[in-house]
Structures are given as C-alpha cells and as structure tokens.
C-alpha positions, -999 to 999 in steps of 0.1 A, spaced: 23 133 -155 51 117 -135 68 135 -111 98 123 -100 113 120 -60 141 145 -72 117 169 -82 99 170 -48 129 171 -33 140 205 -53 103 214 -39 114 212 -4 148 231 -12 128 261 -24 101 261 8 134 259 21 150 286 8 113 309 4 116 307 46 148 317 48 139 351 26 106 356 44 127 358 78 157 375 68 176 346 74 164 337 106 171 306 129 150 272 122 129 283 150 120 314 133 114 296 101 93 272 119 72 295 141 67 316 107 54 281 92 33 271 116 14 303 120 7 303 83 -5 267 81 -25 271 115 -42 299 96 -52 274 69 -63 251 91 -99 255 92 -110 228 121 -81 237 140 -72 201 142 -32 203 136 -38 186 99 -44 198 68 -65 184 39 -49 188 1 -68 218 -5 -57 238 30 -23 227 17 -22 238 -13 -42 276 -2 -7 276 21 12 269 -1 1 297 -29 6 327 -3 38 313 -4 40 317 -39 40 281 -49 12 285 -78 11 263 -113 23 234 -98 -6 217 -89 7 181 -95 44 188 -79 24 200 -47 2 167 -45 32 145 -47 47 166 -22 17 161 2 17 125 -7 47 121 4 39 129 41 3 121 40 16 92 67 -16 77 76 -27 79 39 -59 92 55 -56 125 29 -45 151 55 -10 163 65 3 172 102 20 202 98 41 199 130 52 165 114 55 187 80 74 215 88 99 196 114 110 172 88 110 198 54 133 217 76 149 190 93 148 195 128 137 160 126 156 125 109 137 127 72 139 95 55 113 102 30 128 136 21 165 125 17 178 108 -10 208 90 8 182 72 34 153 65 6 181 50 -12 191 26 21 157 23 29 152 8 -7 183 -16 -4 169 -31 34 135 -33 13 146 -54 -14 165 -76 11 133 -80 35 113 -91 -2 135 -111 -14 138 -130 22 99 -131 30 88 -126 1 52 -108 -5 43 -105 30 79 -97 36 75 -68 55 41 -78 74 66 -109 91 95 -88 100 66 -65 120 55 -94 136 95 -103 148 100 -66 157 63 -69 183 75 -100 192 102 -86 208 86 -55 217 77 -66 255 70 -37 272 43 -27 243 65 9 234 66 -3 199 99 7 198 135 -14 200 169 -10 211 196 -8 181 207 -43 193 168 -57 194 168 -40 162 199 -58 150 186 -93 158 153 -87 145 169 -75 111 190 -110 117 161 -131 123 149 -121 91 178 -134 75 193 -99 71 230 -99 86 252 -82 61 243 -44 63 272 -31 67 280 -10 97 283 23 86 244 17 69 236 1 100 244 31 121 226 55 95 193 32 93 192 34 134 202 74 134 168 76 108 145 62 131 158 72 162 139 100 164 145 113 204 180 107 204 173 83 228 187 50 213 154 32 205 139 24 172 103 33 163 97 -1 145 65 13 129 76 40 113 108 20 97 81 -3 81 61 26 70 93 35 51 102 1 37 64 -3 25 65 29 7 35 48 -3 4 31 -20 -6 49 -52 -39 64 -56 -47 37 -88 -36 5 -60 -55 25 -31 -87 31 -53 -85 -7 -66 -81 -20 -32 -111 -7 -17 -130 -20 -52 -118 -47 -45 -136 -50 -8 -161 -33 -22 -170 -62 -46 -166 -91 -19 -184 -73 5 -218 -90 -12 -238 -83 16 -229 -43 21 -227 -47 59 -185 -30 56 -165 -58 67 -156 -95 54 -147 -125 75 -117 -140 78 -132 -178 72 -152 -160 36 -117 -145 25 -100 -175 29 -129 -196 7 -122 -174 -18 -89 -165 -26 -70 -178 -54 -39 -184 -40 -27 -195 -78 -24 -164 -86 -6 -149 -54 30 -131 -66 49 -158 -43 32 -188 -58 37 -171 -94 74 -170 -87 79 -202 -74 85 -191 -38 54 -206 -23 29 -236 -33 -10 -222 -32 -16 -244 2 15 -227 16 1 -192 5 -34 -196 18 -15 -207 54 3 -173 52 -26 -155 43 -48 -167 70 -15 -159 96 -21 -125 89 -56 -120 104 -45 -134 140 -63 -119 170 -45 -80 167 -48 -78 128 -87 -90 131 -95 -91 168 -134 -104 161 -128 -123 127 -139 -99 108 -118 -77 82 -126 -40 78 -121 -16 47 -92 -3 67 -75 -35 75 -80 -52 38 -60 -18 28 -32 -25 57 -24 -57 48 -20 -48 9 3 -22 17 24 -49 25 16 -67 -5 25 -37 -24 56 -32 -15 70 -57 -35 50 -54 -69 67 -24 -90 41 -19 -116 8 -5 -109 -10 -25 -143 9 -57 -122 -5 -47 -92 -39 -43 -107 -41 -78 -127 -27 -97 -94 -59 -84 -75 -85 -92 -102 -67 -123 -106 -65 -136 -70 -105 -123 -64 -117 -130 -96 -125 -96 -109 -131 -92 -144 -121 -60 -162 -90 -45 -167 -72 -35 -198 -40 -46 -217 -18 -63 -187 -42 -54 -162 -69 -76 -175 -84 -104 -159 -72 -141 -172 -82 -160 -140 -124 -158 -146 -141 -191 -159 -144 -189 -202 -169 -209 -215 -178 -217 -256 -212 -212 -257 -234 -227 -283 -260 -203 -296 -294 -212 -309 -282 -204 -344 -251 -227 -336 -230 -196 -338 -202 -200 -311 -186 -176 -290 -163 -178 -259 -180 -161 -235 -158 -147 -200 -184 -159 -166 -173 -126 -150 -166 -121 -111 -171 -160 -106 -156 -163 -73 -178 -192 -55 -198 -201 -88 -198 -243 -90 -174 -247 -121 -193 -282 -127 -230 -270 -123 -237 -264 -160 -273 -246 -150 -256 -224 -126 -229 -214 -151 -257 -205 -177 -277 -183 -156 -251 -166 -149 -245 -155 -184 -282 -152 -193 -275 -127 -162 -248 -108 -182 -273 -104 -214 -264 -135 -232 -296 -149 -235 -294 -171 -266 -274 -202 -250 -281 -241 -267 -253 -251 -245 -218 -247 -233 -192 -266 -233 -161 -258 -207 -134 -278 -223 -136 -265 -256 -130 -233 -244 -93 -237 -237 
C-alpha cells in the first residue's frame, strides 16, 4: 500500500497533538524532554538512534498501533543516512519544529521539488552530484557550508537564476539551520535527491552484488568503466548526452574524494545512484535502466531486460529458439564458442549452431 506525504504529515500532527495532551499543554521544551525520555527508554544501545523496531515499540505506548505501514514511511522519512536507524534528537526537534523541517512541510517539499526539477533539467542525471561539486568548490575553508550569496552563485553557476526572491529567502531560511546565515550545502542536496526506495536501494546493492565477480566488496573504477553501457544511460536515452560523453561523466564522478584508492565500495555505488535517482520517477524505470546499463537479465513487464545479447539457436532437431545470453557484460559478442558455452551454461545443451543476425 501507498502511503502518501500528506498522510505522514497528518501522522506528525497527531504525535503532535498526543504531546501536547500527555503534558497538559506544556511548552515545546516540556513536549520534548517528555519525548526524549520515552525514546531514550527504547533505546536499547544507548546510542541516540533508533532502529524501526525501537521506533515503532515508542511509538505504540504512545498509542500509535495498526499503523504499521504509516509508521515506516514516517521513519523513512527521517532515516537521513538511509542506514535504517533514526536520531531522535534530530526526530523530535524537527516533528515539533524547533528546527527548519523541510521534509515534514509541505510548502518547502514543494520548493524543494521545483529547485530539483530545475537542477535535472540543467545537469541532467547527475544533476545534483555537479551542483555538490560547485557548492565544495566553493566551500574553502572545508565547513561544508555557504553563505546565502555563495549559495546564490552556486545556484547561478548551475544555470539557475530565476528563483524568485521570496523562494530564495525561504530555501536559505530551510537550510539555515543556526540562524547564523550559512547554508549546510549537504543537507539541501539530501533534500533535492529525495529518499531512495527500498525496491531502488535493494536493486542497487544487486546490482554491485552481481559485478562484484570476485566477492572481495569493492569494484574499480577502470572495471566499471569497461563495463558500463552508456547506451542505455537516462541522458543518452533522451538525447541530452552521446554514450562517449556519458562514460566521461561517469568516470568524473569517482575523482580522488568520491574513490580516494580507485576502488568503489557498496556504500559509494549506492551514493552515487542516489543522484541518479533523483531524476527517474518510476521505480519499474529505475529498475530496467540498471539491468540495462549492467546487463542484468530479469525483470518483469517494463522492468525487463532488453539490453542482453539474443541469439537463434539451432537445435539438433533443427527446432529454433531465440535464446536471451543472460548477464553478458564482457562476453566477446563475435566469439561464437564463447557465446555457446555460455548457454550450454544456462541448460541449453542441444545447440547445432547459432546465428546472431537472425535473431533481430
């Protein structure tokens, strides 16, 4: 079941409005002392986080029972570091706004979405990976934080001039979290990314999971680049990019902070697709671009793969079949024996020949 932003929202309004009863109308510092005492009690390893299920035990001696689903949107929503825990000091200053809450406000989701769009349609896929790269550019002194001008012109450099003032002043007011006129850069692009799903995060790490041949946990930059099929990359597909100018701005991504040693960790091929992400809207889309830029076979309905290698194959009983050479990524396309082992590998043992072209 779907559960919309509006509903969470509503969610919030009743913790909200359940604090407010539990201390007789209290200040916010008595509704936040009362919170944090009941989620310090739930938290078992006394590490100021809290996993779904110490959430959700907090939750129900608040009363919030039978909405199981409502309640994991809701910690979704500030799981930050999509690392499946919550920091309640983060939770409970934003739910009852003593802090800016961009993610819990419908008028700054809704600006947030706008600058999104605009950062997309500028950049294109890896939009919002180049505007962080502008925004620690400028970052000199290493606070990751700007100014509201710095902000201004790295907006500009982007290509994004025409937010108008008033949304200008709100966007800075959102991120400014101390009062103290500067930006934190990395939380603005946490909020224009938006939150992975579960399906996208779960495919993503299938997806390293599957490259990773070897099993030692990380890939190299120089392997990632030999095999990516820039073809089918959502820029190229939308005439934005040619492939050679895609597999450029693919390898610009792992410089020396994204991928220090050349190497690309589980955590890092995640990072960068949550940049990716951010500008496919469909999760079945986001699915068939990754088993179509790695060569993944599977998927169902508009999810399924259509970039693997198809072959006729001739069968001893001159029966013919078009057979899918599945998860071909590196296979020699023009080394007939190599093709056929692969699909004697895949339990098609009965091959006379193949032919490539009649397979079209």
């Amino acid at each position: 079941m779907s559960v919309s932003d509006t509903t969470i929202d509503l969610l919030e309004d009743q913790i909200r409005s359940k604090l407010e009863t539990l201390t007789g109308f209290g200040s916010v510092e008595a509704r936040q002392l009362k919170m944090t005492r009941l989620f310090k009690k739930h938290d078992k390893d006394k590490s100021g986080k809290l996993n779904f299920e110490e959430f959700g035990a907090a939750m129900a001696s608040l009363c919030f029972t039978g909405v199981k689903t409502q309640l994991e949107k809701l910690f979704d929503r500030y799981d930050t570091e999509d690392d499946g825990t919550v920091s309640y000091e983060e939770f409970i200053n934003r739910v009852l706004n003593i802090n800016p809450n961009p993610i819990g406000d419908p008028l700054s989701r809704s600006l947030i979405e706008r600058v999104r769009a605009q950062i997309i349609a500028r950049g294109g896929a890896n939009g919002i990976r180049t505007i962080g790269r502008i925004f620690k550019i400028m970052d000199d002194n290493g606070s990751k934080s700007l100014n509201y001008e710095e902000f201004r012109y790295g907006l500009a450099d982007m290509g994004i001039r025409d937010i108008p003032e008033r949304d200008f002043t709100l966007l800075c007011k959102i991120f400014d979290k101390n009062n103290d006129g500067q930006i934190g850069f990395d939380e603005f692009l946490r909020a224009c990314r938006g939150k992975l799903s579960q399906k996208r995060k779960q495919f993503i790490y299938y997806a390293f999971e599957l490259l990773d041949k070897d099993g030692n946990g990380f890939l190299t930059v120089d392997d990632l680049k030999g095999r990516y099929d820039t073809s089918k990359h959502p820029d190229v597909l939308e005439g934005r990019m040619t492939p050679d100018e895609a597999l450029a701005d693919f390898a610009k991504q792992w410089d020396d902070e994204n991928a220090p040693d050349g190497k690309v960790t589980p955590a890092e091929f995640l990072e960068y697709y949550k940049d990716v992400s951010a500008s496919i809207d469909r999760d079945d889309y986001f699915e068939l671009m990754m088993r179509n830029a790695w060569h993944i076979s599977g998927g169902e309905g508009a999810s399924a793969n259509t970039s693997c290698l198809r072959v006729l194959v001739i069968h001893d009983d001159d029966s013919q079949t078009v057979e899918e050479v599945q998860d071909d990524l590196g296979l020699d396309k023009t080394n007939t024996a190599d093709i056929i082992r692969r699909l004697e590998s895949q339990g098609i043992n009965d091959i006379k020949k193949i032919s490539l072209a009649d397979a079209m």
